[in-house]
TINUZA-158943 format. One record per residue (C-alpha): x, y, z; residue in one letter; residue number from 1. Coordinates in Angstrom, 1 decimal. Layout:
N
+--------+--------+--------+--------+-----+
:     px :     py :     pz : residu : num :
+--------+--------+--------+--------+-----+
:      X :      Y :      Z :      A : NUM :
...
+--------+--------+--------+--------+-----+
END
This chain:
305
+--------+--------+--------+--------+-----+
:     px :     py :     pz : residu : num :
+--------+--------+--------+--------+-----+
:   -7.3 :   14.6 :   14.8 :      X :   1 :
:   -9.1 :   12.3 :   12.4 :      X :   2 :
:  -10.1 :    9.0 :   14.6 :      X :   3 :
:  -13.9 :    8.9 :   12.3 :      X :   4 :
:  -13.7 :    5.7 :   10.6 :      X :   5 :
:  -16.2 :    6.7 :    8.6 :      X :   6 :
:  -14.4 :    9.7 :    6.8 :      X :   7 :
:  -12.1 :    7.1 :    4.8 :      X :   8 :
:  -15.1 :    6.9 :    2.8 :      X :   9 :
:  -15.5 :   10.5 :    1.8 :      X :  10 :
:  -11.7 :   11.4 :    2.1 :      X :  11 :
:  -10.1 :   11.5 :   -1.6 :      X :  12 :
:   -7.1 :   10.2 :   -0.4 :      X :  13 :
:   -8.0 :    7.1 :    0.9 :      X :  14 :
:   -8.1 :    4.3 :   -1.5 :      X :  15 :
:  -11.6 :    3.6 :   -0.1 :      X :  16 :
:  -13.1 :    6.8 :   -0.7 :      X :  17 :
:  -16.5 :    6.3 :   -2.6 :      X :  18 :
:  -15.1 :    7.0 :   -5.8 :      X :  19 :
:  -13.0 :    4.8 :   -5.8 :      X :  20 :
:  -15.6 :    2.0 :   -4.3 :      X :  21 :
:  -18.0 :    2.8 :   -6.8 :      X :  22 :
:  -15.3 :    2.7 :   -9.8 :      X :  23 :
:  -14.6 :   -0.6 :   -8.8 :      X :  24 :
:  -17.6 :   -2.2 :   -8.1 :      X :  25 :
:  -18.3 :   -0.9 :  -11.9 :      X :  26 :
:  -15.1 :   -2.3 :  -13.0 :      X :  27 :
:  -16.0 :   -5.9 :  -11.4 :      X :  28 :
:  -19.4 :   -5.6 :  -12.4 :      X :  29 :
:  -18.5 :   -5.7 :  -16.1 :      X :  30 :
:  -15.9 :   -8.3 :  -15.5 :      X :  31 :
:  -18.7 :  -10.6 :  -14.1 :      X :  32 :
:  -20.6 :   -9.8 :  -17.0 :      X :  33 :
:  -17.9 :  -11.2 :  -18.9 :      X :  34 :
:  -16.9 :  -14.0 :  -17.0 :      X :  35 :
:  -20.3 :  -15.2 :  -15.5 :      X :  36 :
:  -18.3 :  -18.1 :  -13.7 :      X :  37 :
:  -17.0 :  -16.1 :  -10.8 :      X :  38 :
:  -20.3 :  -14.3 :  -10.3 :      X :  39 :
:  -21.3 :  -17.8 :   -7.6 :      X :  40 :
:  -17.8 :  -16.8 :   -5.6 :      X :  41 :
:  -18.1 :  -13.4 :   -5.4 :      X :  42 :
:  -21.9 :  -12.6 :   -4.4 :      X :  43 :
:  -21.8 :  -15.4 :   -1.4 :      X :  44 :
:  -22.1 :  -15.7 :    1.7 :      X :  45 :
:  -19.4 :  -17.4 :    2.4 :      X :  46 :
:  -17.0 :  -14.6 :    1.1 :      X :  47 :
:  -18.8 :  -11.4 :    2.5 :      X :  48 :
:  -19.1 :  -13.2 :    6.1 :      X :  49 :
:  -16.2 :  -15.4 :    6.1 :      X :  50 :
:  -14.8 :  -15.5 :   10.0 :      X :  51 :
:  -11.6 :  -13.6 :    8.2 :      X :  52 :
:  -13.8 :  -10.6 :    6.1 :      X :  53 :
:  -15.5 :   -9.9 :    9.2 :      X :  54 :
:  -12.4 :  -10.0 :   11.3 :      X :  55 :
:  -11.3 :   -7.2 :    8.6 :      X :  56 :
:  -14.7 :   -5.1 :    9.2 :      X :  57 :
:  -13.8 :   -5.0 :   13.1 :      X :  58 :
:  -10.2 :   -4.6 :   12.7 :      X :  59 :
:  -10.4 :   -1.5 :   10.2 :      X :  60 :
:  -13.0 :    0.3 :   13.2 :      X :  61 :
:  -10.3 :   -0.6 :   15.6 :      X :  62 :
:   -7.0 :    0.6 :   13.7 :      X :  63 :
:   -8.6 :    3.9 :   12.3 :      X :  64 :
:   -9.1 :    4.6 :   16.2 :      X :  65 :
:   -5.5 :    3.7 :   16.9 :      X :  66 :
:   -4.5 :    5.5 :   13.7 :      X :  67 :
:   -5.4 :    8.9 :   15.2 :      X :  68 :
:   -5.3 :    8.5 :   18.7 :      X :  69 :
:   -1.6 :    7.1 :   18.7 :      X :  70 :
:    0.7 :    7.2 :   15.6 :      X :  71 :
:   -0.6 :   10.3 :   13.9 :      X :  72 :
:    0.7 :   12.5 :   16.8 :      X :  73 :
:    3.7 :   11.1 :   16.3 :      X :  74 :
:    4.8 :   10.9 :   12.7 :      X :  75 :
:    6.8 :   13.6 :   11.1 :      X :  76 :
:    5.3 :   15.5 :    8.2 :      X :  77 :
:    6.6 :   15.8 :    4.9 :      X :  78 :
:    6.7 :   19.8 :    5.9 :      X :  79 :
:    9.2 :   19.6 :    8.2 :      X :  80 :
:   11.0 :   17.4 :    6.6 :      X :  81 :
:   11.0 :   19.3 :    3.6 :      X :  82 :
:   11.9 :   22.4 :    4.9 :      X :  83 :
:   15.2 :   20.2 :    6.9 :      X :  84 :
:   16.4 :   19.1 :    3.5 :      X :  85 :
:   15.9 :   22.5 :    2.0 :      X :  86 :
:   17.7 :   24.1 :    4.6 :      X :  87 :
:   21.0 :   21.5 :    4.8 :      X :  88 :
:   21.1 :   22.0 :    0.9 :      X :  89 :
:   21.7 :   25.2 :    1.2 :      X :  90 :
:   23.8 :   25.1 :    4.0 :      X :  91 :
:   25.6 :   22.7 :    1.9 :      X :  92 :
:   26.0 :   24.3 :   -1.4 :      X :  93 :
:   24.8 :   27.6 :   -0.8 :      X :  94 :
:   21.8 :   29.4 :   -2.6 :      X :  95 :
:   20.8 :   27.7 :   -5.7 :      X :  96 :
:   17.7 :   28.5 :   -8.6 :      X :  97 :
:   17.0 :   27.0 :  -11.3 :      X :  98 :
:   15.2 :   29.9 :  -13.7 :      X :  99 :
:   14.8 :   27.6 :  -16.6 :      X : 100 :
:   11.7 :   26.2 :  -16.7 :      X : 101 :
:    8.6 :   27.4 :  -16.6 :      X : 102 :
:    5.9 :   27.0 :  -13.7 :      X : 103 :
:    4.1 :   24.0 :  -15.9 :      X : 104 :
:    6.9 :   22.3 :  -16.7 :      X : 105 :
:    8.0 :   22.7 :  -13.1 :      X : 106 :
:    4.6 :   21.3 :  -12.2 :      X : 107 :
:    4.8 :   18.1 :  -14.4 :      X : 108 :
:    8.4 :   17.4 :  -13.0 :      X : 109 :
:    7.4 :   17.6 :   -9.3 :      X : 110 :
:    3.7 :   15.9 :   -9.7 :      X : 111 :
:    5.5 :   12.9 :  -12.2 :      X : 112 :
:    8.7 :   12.9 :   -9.3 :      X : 113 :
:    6.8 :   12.8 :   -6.0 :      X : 114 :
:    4.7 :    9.7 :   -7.9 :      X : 115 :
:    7.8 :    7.7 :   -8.9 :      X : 116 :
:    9.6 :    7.9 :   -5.6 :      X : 117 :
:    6.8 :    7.6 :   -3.6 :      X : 118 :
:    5.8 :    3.9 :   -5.4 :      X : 119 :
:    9.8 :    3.0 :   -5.7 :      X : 120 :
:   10.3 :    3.5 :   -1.6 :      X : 121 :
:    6.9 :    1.9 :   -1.2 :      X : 122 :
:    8.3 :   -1.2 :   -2.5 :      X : 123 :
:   11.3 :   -1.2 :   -0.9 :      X : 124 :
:    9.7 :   -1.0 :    2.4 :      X : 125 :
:    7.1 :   -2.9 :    1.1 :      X : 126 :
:   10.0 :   -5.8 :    0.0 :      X : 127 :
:   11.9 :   -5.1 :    3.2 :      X : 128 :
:    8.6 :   -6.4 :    5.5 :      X : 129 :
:    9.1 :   -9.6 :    3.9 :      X : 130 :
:   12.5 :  -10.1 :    3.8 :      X : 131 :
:   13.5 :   -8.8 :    7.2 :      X : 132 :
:   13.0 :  -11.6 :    9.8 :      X : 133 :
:   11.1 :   -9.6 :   12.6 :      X : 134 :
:    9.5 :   -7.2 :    9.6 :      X : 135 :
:    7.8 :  -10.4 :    8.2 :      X : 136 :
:    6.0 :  -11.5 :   11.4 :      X : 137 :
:    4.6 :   -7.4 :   11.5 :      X : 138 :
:    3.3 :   -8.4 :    8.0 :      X : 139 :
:    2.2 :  -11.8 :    8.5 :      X : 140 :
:   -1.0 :   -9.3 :   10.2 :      X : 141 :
:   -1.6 :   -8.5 :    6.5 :      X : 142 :
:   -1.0 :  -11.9 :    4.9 :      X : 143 :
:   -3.0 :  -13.6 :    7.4 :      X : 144 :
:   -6.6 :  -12.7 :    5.6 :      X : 145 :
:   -7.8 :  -16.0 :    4.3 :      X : 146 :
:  -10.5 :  -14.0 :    2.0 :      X : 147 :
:   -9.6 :  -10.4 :    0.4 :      X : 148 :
:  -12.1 :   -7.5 :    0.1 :      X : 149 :
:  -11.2 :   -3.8 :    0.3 :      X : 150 :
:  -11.1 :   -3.4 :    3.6 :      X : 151 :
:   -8.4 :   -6.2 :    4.2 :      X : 152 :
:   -5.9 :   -3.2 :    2.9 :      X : 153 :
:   -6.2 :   -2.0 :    6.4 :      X : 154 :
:   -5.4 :   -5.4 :    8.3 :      X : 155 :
:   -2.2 :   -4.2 :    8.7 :      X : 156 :
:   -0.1 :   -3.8 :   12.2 :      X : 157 :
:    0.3 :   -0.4 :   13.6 :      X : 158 :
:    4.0 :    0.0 :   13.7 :      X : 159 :
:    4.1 :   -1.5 :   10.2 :      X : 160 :
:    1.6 :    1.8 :   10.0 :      X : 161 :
:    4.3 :    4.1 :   11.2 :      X : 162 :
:    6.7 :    2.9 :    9.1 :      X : 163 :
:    4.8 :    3.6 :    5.8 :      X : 164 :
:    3.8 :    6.6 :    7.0 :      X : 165 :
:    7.4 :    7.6 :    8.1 :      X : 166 :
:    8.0 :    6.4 :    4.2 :      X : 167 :
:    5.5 :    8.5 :    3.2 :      X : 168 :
:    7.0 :   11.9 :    5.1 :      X : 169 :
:   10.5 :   11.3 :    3.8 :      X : 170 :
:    9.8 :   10.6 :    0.2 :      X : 171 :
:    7.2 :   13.4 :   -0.2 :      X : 172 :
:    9.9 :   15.6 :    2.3 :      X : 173 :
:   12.8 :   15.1 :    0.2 :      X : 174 :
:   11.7 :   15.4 :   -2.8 :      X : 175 :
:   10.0 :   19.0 :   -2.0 :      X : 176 :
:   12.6 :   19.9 :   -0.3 :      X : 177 :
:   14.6 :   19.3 :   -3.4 :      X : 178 :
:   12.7 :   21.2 :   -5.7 :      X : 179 :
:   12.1 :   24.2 :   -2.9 :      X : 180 :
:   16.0 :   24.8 :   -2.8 :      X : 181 :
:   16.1 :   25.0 :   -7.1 :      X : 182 :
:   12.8 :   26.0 :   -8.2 :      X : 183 :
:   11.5 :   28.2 :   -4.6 :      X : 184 :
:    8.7 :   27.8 :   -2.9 :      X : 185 :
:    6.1 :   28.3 :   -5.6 :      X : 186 :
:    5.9 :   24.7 :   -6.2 :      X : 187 :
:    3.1 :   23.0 :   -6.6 :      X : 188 :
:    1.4 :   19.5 :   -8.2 :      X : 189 :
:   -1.4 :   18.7 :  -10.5 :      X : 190 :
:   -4.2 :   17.0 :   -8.6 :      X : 191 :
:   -7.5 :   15.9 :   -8.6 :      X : 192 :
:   -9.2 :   16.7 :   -5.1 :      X : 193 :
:   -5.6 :   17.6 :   -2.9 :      X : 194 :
:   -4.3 :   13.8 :   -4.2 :      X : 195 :
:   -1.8 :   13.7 :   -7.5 :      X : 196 :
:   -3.2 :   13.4 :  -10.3 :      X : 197 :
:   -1.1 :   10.1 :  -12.0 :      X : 198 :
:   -2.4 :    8.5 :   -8.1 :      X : 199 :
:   -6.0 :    9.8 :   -8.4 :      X : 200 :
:   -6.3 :    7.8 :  -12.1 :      X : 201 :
:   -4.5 :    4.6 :  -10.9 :      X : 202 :
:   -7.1 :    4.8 :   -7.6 :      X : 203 :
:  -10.0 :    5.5 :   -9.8 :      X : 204 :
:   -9.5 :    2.5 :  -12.0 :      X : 205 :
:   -9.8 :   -0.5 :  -10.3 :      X : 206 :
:   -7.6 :   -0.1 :   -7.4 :      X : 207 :
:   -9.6 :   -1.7 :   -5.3 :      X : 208 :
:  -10.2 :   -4.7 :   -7.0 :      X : 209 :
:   -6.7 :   -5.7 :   -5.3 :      X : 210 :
:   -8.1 :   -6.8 :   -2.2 :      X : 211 :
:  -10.8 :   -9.0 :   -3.7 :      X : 212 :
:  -12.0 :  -12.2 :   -5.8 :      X : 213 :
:  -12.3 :  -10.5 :   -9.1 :      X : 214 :
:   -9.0 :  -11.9 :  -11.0 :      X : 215 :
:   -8.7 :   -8.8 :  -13.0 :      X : 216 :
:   -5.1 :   -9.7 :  -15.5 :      X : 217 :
:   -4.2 :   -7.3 :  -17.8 :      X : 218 :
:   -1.8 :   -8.1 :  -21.2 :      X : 219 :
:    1.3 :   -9.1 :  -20.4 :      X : 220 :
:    2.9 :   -6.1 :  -21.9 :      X : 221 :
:    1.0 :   -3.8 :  -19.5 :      X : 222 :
:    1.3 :   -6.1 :  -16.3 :      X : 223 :
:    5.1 :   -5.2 :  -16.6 :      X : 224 :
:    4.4 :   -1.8 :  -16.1 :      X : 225 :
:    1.3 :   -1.6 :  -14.1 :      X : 226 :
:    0.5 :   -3.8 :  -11.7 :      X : 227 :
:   -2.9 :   -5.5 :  -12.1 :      X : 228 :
:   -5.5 :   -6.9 :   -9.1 :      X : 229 :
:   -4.4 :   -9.8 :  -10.1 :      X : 230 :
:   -1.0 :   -9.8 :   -9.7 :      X : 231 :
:   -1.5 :   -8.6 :   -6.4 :      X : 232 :
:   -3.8 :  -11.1 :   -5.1 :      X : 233 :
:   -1.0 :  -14.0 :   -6.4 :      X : 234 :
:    1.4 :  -11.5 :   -4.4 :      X : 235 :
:   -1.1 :  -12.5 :   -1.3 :      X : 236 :
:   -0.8 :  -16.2 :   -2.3 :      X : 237 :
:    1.5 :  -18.8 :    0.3 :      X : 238 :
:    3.5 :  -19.5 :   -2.9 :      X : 239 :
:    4.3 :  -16.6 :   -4.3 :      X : 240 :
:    4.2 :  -13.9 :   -1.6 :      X : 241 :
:    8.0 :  -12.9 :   -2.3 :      X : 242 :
:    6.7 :  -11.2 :   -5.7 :      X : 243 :
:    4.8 :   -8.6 :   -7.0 :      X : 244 :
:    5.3 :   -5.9 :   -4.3 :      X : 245 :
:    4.7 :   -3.2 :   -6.6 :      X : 246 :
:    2.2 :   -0.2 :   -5.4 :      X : 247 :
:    0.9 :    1.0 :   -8.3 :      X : 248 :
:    4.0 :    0.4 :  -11.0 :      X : 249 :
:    5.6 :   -3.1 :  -11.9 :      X : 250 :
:    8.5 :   -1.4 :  -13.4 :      X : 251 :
:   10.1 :   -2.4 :   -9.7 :      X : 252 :
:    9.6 :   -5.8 :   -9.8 :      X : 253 :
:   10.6 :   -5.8 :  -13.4 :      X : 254 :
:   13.8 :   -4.3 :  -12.4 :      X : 255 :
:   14.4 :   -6.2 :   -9.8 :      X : 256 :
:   13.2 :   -9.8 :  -10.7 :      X : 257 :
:   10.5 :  -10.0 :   -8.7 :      X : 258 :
:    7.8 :  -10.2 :  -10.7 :      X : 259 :
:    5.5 :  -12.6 :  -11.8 :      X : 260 :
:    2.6 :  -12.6 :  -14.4 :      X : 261 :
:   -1.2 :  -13.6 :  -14.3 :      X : 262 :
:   -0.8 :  -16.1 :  -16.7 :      X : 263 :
:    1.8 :  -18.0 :  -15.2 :      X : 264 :
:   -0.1 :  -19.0 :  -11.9 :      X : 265 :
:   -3.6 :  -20.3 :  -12.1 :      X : 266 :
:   -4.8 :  -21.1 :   -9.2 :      X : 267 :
:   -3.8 :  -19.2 :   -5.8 :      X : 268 :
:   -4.3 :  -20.1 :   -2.4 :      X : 269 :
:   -4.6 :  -17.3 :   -0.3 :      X : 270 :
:   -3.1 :  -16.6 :    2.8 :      X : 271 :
:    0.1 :  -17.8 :    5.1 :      X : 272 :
:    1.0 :  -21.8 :    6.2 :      X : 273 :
:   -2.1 :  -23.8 :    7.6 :      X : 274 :
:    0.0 :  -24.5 :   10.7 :      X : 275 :
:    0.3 :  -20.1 :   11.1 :      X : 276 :
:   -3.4 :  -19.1 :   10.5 :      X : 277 :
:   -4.6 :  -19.8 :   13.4 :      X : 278 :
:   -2.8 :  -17.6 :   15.3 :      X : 279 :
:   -4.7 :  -14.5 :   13.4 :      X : 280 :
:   -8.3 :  -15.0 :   14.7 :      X : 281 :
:   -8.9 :  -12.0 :   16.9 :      X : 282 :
:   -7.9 :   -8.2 :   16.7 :      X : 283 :
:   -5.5 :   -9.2 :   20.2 :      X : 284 :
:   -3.6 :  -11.6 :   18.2 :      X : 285 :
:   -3.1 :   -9.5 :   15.0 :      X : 286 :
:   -1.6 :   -6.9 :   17.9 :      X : 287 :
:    0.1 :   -9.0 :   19.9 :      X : 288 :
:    1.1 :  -11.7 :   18.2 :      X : 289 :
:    3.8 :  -10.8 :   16.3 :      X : 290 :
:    5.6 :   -9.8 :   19.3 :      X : 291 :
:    5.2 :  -13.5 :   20.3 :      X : 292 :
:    6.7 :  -15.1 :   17.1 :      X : 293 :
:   10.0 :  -12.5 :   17.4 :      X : 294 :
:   10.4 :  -13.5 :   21.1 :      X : 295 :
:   10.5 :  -16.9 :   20.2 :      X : 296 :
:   12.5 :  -16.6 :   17.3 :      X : 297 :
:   14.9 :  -15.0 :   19.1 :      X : 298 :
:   15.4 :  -17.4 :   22.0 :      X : 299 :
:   15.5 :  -20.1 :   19.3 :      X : 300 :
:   18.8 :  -18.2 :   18.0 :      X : 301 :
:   20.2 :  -17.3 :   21.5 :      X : 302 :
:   19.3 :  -21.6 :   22.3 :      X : 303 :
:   21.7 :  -22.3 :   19.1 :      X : 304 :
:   25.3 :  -20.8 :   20.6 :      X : 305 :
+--------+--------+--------+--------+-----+
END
């Protein structure tokens, strides 16, 4: 049971394996080369030991403890749920193969399918935690950094925790499962280290730029397919929160007109209202408050009949 904070750093599949730190901090290291102006922002003080970045040092510790003590033990792999779906498909429809293909094209289908449906349920759930009254106050936890860096990826609540990684077991499960009952069991991706390849490359460039104050845009014509750092930190701006919830693609957002471009915002204020920030100081109110704000919601509706 992994409760070693410090193994996110040398784990592959972590987006803050050091890789993937060092890739970035290359990427933003050129940008600042290029744009000299937000070199004063991003080597301060101010940033690094904002009340809020710190907050996110303390808080990642804390959930990578809770991560494996508590909801590990408890979510369903992708295994078992592969082997369900294989096993009600052919109890279904009886025993199927597929002898078509060959083992490499078999390969490219399952690593380039396992990537698209794990980003499209990612931002559906991803979507859903905003637009689901008592989902949004779990992901107010996330929304409540006032200053991004890599770690604030983890300032996340721990049942919103179980429900990506319940998201994660069921999309990687089905699909398997799926292409267990018509290819067999010889199934296998393309990867770089255990983690799929297509993920691997989007991790490895820039990825974690994300979570930070280097406003990396790309063209416009590649922002609605991919989405950029930047897009992302405007997703984690009060006024435009409700777009951009894209993982790695923007083809969702795209599709489903919520996306927004770099160039049409240009300055963000990261964050949640004034009036709610203050209610995300400490690691007991990113726990417990969220339970507070859906108790009182709900009385407020039970007060209205």
């Amino acid at each position: 049971m992994e409760i070693n904070s410090f193994n996110y750093f040398l784990d592959p599949s972590k987006r803050i394996y050091w890789v993937f730190i060092f890739s970035s901090l290359f990427i933003a290291l050129i940008f600042l080369l290029i744009k000299p102006n937000y070199r004063k922002v991003n080597f301060s003080r101010a940033l690094w030991f904002h009340p809020s970045a710190l907050l996110d040092y303390c808080y990642f510790l804390f959930s990578a403890i809770i991560k494996g003590l508590i909801l590990v033990p408890i979510i369903i792999g992708a295994k078992e749920v592969a082997l369900l779906v294989n096993k009600l498909l052919i109890v279904s429809f009886g025993f199927q193969r597929i002898n078509s293909f060959s083992y490499t094209e078999i390969m490219i289908m399952f690593t380039l399918s396992l990537f698209l449906i794990s980003d499209f349920t990612r931002y559906w759930l991803h979507r859903f935690m905003h637009k689901v009254e008592w989902l949004w106050e779990l992901h107010k936890v996330h929304h409540s950094a006032k200053v991004l860096n890599p770690l604030t990826l983890y300032r996340v609540h721990p049942i919103e925790s179980l429900l990506f990684g319940f998201r994660y077991s069921l999309s990687v499960g089905i699909v398997s499962g799926v292409f267990i009952y018509l290819f067999g069991s010889l199934i296998n991706i393309y990867d770089i280290l255990g983690v799929n390849i297509i993920s691997y490359f989007f991790l490895l460039l820039g990825s974690n730029l994300r979570h930070s104050h280097i406003p990396l845009s790309y063209p416009i014509k590649v922002e609605a397919l991919f989405i950029s750092p930047r897009q992302h930190q405007i997703h984690h701006s009060k006024e435009h929160s409700n777009y951009n919830f894209g993982g790695f693609l923007a083809i969702w957002d795209l599709l489903f007109k919520t996306l927004i471009f770099s160039n049409s915002v240009e300055k963000i204020k990261i964050g949640i209202t004034k009036s709610e920030m203050g209610n995300y100081k400490s690691i007991l109110n990113l726990l417990f408050y969220p339970f507070i704000a859906v108790i009182r919601n709900t009385k407020k509706k039970l007060n209205r009949f």
